[in-house]
N, C-alpha and C positions, 0 to 999 in steps of 0.2 A: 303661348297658351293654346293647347288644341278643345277648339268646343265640340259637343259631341253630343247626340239624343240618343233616345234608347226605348222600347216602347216593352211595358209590364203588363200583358194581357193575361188576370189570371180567373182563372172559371170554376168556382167551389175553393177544390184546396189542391188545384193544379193550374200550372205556369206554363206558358208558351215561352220554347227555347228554342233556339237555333242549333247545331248540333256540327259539328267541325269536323270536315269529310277526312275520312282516314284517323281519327284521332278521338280518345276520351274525354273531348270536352264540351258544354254544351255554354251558351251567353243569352244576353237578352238583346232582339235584333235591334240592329242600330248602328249607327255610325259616323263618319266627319259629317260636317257643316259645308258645305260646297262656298267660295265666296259669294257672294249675293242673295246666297238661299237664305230663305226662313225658316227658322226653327221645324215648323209643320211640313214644310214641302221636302226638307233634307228626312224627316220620319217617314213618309209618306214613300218617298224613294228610297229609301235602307228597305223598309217592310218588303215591297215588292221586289227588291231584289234579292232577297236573303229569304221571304216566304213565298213568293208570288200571291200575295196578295194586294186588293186594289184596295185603297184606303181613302176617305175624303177628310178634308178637314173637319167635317161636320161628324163623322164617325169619332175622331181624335177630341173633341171637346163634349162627350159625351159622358 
């Protein structure tokens, strides 16, 4: 089983997506589970590397 997060930031009646260089496809950022990682800090590390944005966990349980 591959576990996986995903994070749904959406603002009125628009969605924050990631968008697949070269190609028409857009998802929602996110990605594997690293071994040892927690759910929050494997989110935390997809965001910033797929947005560059910096994310706390205190943001995420918001």
């Amino acid at each position: 089983m591959i576990r996986c997060v995903c994070l749904v930031d959406r603002q009125g009646d628009a969605l924050r997506l990631v968008e697949v260089r070269h190609r028409d496809k857009m998802y929602f950022p996110g990605g594997k589970i690293d071994p040892g990682e927690t759910l929050e800090a494997a989110l935390i590390r997809e965001v910033k590397e797929e947005l560059q944005l910096e994310l706390t966990e205190k943001v995420l349980l918001q």
